[in-house]
C-alpha positions as a Markdown table, in Angstrom:
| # | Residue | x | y | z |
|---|---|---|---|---|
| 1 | Unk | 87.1 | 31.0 | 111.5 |
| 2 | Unk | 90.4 | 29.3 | 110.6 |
| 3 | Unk | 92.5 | 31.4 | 107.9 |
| 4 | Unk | 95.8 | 32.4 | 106.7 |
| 5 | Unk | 97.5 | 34.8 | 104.2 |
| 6 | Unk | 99.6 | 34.6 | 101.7 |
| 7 | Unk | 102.3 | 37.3 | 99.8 |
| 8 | Unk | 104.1 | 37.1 | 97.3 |
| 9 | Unk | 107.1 | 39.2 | 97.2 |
| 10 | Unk | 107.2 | 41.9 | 94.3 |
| 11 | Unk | 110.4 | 43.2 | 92.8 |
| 12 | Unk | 112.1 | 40.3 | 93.4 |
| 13 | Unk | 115.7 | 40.5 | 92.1 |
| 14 | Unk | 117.4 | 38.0 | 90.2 |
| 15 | Unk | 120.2 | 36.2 | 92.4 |
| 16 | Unk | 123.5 | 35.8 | 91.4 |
| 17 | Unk | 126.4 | 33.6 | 92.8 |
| 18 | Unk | 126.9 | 34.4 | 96.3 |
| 19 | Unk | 124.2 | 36.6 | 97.2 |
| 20 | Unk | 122.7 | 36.4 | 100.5 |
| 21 | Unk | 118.7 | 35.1 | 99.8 |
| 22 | Unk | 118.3 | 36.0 | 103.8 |
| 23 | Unk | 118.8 | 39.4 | 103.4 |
| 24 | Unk | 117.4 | 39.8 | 99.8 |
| 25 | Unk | 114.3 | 38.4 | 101.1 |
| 26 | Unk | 113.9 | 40.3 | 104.8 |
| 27 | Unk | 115.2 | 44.0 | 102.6 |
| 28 | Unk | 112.4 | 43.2 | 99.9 |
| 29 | Unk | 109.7 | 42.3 | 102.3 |
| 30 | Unk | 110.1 | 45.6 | 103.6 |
| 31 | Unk | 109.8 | 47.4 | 100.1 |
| 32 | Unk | 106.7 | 45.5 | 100.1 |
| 33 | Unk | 105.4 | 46.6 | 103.6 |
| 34 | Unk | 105.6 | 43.5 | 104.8 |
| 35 | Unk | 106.9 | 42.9 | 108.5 |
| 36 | Unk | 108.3 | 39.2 | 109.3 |
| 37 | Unk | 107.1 | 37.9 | 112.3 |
| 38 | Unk | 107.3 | 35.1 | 114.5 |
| 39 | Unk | 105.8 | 31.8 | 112.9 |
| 40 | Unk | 106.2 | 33.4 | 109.7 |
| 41 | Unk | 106.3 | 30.1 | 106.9 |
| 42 | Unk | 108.4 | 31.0 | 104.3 |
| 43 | Unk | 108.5 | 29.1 | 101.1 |
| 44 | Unk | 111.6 | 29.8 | 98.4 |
| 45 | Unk | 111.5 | 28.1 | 95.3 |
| 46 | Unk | 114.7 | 25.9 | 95.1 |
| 47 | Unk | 116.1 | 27.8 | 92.3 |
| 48 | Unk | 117.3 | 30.7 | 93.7 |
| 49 | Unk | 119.0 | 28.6 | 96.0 |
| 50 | Unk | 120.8 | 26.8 | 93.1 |
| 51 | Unk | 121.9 | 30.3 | 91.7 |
| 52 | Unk | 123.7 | 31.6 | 94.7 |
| 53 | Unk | 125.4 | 27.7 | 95.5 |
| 54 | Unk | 127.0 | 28.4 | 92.5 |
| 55 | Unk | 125.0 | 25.1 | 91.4 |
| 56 | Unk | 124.7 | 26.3 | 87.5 |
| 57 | Unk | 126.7 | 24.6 | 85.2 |
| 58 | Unk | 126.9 | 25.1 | 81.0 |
| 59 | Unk | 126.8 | 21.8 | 78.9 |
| 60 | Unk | 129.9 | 23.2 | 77.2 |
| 61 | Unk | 131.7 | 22.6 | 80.1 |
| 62 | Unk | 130.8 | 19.3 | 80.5 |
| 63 | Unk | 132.4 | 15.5 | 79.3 |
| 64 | Unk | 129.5 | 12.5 | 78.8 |
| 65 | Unk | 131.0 | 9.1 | 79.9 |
| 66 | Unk | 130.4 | 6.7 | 77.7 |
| 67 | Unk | 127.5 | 5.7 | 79.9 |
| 68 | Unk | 126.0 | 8.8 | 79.3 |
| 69 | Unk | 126.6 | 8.2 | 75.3 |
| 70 | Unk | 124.5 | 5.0 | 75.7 |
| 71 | Unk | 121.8 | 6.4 | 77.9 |
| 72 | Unk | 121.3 | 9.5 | 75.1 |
| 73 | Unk | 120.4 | 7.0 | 72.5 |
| 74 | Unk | 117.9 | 5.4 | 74.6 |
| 75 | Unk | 116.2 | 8.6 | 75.9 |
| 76 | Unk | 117.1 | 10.9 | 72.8 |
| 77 | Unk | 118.8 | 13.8 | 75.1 |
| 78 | Unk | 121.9 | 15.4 | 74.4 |
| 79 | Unk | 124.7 | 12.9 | 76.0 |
| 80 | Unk | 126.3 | 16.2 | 78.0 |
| 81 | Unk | 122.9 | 16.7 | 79.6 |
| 82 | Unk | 122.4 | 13.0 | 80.6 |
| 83 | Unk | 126.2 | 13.3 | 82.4 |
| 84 | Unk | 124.5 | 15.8 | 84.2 |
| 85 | Unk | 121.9 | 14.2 | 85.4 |
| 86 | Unk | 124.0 | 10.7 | 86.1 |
| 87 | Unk | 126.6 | 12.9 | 88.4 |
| 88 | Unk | 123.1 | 13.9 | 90.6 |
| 89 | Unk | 122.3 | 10.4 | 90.7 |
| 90 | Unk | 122.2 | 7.4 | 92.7 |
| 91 | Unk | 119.4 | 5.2 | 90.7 |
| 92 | Unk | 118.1 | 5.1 | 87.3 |
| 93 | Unk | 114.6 | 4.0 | 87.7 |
| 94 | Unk | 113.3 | 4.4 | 84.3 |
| 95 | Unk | 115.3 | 5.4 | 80.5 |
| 96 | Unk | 113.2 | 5.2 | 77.3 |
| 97 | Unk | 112.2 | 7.8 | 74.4 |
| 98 | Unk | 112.2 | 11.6 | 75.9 |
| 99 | Unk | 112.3 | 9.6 | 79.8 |
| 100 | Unk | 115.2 | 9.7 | 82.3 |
| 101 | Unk | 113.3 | 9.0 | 85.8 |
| 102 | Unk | 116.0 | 8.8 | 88.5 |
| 103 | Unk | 116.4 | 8.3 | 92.3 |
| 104 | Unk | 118.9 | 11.9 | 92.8 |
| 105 | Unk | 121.5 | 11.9 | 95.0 |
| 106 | Unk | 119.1 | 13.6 | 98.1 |
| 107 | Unk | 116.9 | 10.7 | 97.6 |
| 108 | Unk | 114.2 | 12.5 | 95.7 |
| 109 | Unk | 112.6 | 10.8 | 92.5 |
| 110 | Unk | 112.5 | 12.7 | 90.1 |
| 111 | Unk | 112.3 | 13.4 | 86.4 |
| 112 | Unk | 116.2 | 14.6 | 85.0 |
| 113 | Unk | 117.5 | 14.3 | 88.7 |
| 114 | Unk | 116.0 | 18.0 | 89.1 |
| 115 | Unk | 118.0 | 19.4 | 86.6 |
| 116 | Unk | 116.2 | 22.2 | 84.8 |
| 117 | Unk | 116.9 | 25.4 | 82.5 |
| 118 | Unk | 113.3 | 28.1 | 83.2 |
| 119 | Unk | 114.4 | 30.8 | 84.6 |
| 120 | Unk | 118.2 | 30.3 | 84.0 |
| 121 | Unk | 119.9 | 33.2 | 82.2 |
| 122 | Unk | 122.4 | 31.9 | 79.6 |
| 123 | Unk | 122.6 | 29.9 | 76.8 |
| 124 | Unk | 123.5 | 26.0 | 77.4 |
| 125 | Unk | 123.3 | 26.9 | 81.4 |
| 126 | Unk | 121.2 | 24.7 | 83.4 |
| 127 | Unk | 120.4 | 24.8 | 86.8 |
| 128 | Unk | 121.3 | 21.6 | 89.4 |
| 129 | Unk | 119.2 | 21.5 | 93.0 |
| 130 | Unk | 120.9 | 22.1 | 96.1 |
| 131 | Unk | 123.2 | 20.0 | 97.1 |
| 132 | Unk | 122.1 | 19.6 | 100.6 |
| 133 | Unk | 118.8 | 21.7 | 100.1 |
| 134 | Unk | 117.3 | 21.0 | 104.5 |
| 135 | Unk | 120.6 | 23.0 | 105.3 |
| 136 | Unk | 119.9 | 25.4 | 103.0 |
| 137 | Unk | 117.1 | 26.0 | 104.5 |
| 138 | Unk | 118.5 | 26.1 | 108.0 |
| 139 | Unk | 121.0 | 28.5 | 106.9 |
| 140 | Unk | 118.5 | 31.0 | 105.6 |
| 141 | Unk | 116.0 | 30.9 | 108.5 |
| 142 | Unk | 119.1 | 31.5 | 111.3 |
| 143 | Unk | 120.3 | 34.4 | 108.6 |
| 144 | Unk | 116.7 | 35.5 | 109.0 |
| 145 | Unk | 116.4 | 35.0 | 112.8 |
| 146 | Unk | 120.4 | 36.9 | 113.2 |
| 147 | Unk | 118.3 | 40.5 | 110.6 |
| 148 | Unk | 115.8 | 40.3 | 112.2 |
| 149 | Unk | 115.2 | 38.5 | 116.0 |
| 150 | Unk | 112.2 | 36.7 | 114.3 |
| 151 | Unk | 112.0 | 32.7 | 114.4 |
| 152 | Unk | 110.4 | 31.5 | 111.2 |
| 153 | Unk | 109.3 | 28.3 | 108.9 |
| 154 | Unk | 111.6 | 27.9 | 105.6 |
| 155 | Unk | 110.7 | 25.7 | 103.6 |
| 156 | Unk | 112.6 | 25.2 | 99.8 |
| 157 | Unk | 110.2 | 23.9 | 97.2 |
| 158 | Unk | 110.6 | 22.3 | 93.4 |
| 159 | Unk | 107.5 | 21.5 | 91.2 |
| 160 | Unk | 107.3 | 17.6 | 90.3 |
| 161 | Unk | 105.4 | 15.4 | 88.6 |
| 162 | Unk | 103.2 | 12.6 | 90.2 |
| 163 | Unk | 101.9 | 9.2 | 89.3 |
| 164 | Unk | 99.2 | 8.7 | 87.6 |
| 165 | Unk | 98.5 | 12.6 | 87.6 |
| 166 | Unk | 98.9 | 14.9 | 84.7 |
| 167 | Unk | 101.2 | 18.4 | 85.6 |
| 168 | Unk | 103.0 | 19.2 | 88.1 |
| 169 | Unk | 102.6 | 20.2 | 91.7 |
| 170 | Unk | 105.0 | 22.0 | 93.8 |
| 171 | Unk | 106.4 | 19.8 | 96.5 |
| 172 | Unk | 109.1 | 20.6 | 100.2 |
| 173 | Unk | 112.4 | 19.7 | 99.1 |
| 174 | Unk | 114.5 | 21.3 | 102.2 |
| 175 | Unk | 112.8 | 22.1 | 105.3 |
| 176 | Unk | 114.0 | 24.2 | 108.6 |
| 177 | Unk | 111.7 | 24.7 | 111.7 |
| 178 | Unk | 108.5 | 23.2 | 111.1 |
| 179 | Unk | 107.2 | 19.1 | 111.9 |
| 180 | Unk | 106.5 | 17.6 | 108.8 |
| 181 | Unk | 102.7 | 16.1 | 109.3 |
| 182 | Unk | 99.8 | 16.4 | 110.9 |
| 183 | Unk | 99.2 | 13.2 | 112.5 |
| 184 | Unk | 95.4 | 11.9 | 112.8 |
| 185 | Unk | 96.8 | 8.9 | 113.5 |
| 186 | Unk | 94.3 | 7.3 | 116.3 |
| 187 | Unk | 92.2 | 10.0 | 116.3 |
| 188 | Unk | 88.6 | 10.1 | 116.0 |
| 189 | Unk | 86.7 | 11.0 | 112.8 |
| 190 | Unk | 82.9 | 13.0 | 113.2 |
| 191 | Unk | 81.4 | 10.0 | 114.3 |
| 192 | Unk | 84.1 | 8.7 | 116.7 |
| 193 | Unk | 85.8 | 6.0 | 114.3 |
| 194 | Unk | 89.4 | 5.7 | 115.3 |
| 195 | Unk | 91.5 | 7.1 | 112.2 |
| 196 | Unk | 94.3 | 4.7 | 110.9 |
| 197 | Unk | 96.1 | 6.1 | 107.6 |
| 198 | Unk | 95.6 | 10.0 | 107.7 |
| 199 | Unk | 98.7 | 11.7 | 107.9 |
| 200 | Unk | 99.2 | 14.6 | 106.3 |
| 201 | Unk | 102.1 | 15.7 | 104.8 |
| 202 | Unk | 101.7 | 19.7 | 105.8 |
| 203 | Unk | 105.1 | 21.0 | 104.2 |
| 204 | Unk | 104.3 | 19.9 | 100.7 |
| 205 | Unk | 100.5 | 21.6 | 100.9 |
| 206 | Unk | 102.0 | 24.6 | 102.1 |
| 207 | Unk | 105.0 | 24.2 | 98.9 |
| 208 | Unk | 102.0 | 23.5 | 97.1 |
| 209 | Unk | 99.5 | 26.6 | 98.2 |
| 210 | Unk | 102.7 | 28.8 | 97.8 |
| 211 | Unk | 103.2 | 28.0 | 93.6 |
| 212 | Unk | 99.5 | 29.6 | 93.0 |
| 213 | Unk | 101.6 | 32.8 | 93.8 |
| 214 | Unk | 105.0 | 32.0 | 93.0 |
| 215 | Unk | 104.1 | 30.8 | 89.2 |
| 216 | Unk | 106.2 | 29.3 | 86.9 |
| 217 | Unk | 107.3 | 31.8 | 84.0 |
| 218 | Unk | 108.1 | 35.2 | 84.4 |
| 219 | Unk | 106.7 | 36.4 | 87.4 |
| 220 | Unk | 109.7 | 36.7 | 89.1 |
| 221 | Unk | 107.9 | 36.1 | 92.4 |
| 222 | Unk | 110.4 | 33.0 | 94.0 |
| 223 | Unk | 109.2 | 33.9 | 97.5 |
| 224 | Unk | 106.1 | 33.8 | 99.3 |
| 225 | Unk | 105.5 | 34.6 | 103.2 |
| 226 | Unk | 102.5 | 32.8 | 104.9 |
| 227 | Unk | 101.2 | 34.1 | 108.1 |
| 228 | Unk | 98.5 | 32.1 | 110.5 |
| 229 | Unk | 99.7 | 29.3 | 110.0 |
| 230 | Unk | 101.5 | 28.8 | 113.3 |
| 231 | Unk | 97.7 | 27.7 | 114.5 |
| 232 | Unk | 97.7 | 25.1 | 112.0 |
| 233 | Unk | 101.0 | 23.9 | 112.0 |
| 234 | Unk | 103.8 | 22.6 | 114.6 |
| 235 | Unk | 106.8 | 23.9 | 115.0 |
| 236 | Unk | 109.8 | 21.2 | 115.0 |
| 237 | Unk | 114.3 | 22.1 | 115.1 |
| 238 | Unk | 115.1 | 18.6 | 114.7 |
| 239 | Unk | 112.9 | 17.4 | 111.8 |
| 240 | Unk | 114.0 | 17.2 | 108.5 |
| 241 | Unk | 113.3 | 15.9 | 104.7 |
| 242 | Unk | 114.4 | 12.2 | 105.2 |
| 243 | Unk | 111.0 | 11.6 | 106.9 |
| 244 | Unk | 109.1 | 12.2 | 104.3 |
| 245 | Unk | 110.9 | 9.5 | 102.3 |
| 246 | Unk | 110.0 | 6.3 | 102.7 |
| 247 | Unk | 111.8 | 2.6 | 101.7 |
| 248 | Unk | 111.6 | 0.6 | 98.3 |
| 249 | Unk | 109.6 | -1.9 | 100.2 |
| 250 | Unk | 106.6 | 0.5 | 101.1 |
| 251 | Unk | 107.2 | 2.1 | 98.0 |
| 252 | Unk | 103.3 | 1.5 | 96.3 |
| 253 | Unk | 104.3 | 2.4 | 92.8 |
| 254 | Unk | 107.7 | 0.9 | 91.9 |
| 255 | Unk | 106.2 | -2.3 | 90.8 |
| 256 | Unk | 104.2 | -0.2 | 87.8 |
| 257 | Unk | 107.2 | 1.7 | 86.6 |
C-alpha cells in the first residue's frame, strides 16, 4: 500500500528578525519526538520566512507616489498600502473596487503582490514575501543538512486564490531539492492509451496537503514534515520555481481577466 505521514510541529515559536528557521525547526522537531531523516519534505509557510528577512514593513513608514494615489481611488485601499504593493510589482493585471491583481516581482500572480497582515504582530505592520523565496529555501535545507547530516525537500508555500475557484489553496512559492512534476507525459493510461497532457505539478499538492495541518489562524503550526514521500517523488539540486511559470502566450486565462 502507498502512504505517507504528515506532522505538524507543535510549540512553534514566533520568529523574529534574524532568527535561524533551520535550527528553530530541527530543535522543535525534537521537542516533538520527531527525528529528520533523509527524504524528509518539509513545507514552511512563507511567512516566517518574511519575519526573519526583515521583510515587514509599517504603512507609517511608507510614502504613496502619486501613482499609488490614483490606484487607491480605483481599488478603494489605503494609497500607503497600494505603494506597497506597486514596489513588489512588475505588472498590474487587474485594478477595480476592493481588486489589485498583480504580476509580483518573482513572477507570481497574485492578489496585493502577496502582501498580507494574519499573523503579523503590530499595528499598521504588514508582511511582504521573500524576496528571493527558491534561495530561501536552499538556504534552510543546507542549514538543515550542516545540524543535522540529513538531505531533505523544503519547500516555502503561500495560500492563493485561483480562477474560477472560490477560496484559497496553498501553493510552492520557493523550492530546494525536489523535481517539480511528475511527468506522464507518453505514458500509458489502464488501457494502454498514450498520455499527452498529465503533468503533475507535485510541489504545489504537497504545499497543498501540508495547509490541512498548518491552518490559517492561530494554530501557530507554520511547519509541517512529510515522510514517504521520497517513493513518490524525485529528488532534483538544479530545479527551481521558474518552471512552474509559464509565458503570457500559453497563459489560458489572461484573455478573461
Amino acid at each position: 500500500m502507498k502512504n505517507y505521514t504528515a506532522f505538524a510541529l507543535e510549540k512553534f515559536p514566533l520568529i523574529k528578525s534574524g532568527d535561524n528557521i533551520a535550527k528553530i525547526i530541527v530543535e522543535t522537531a525534537k521537542r516533538n519526538g520527531l527525528k529528520i531523516e533523509n527524504g524528509d519534505v518539509i513545507s514552511i509557510a512563507q511567512k516566517i520566512f518574511s519575519k526573519t528577512e526583515k521583510r515587514v514593513v509599517n504603512l507609517k513608514d511608507v510614502v504613496p507616489s502619486k501613482k499609488a494615489e490614483e490606484i487607491a481611488q480605483i481599488t478603494r485601499k489605503d494609497p500607503e498600502f497600494v505603494e506597497l504593493v506597486l514596489r513588489e510589482t512588475n505588472k498590474i493585471l487587474k485594478a477595480s473596487n476592493g481588486i489589485l491583481l498583480v504580476e509580483d516581482k518573482r513572477g507570481l500572480i497574485c492578489i496585493n503582490a502577496g502582501i498580507d497582515k494574519s499573523n503579523v504582530k503590530g499595528r499598521g505592520n504588514f508582511a511582504l514575501l521573500p524576496e528571493k523565496p527558491d534561495e530561501s529555501a536552499r538556504k534552510c535545507r543546507a542549514e538543515i543538512k550542516k545540524l543535522t547530516g540529513k538531505s531533505v525537500v523544503v519547500i516555502v508555500c503561500d495560500t492563493y486564490s485561483r480562477p474560477f475557484r472560490r477560496a484559497q489553496v496553498n501553493f510552492a512559492i520557493g523550492t530546494a531539492g525536489i523535481q517539480l512534476f511528475r511527468d506522464y507525459r507518453g505514458k500509458k493510461d489502464l488501457f494502454g492509451q498514450t498520455l499527452h497532457v498529465k503533468n503533475i505539478a507535485v510541489a504545489d499538492e504537497i504545499a497543498a496537503a501540508a495547509e490541512l495541518l498548518m491552518g490559517q489562524g492561530k494554530e501557530a503550526t507554520p511547519v509541517v514534515i512529510f515522510k514517504g514521500l521520497s517513493k513518490i517523488i524525485e529528488f532534483c539540486d538544479e530545479c527551481n520555481m521558474k518552471q512552474l511559470r509559464i509565458s503570457s502566450e500559453e497563459d489560458l486565462f489572461k484573455d478573461t481577466l
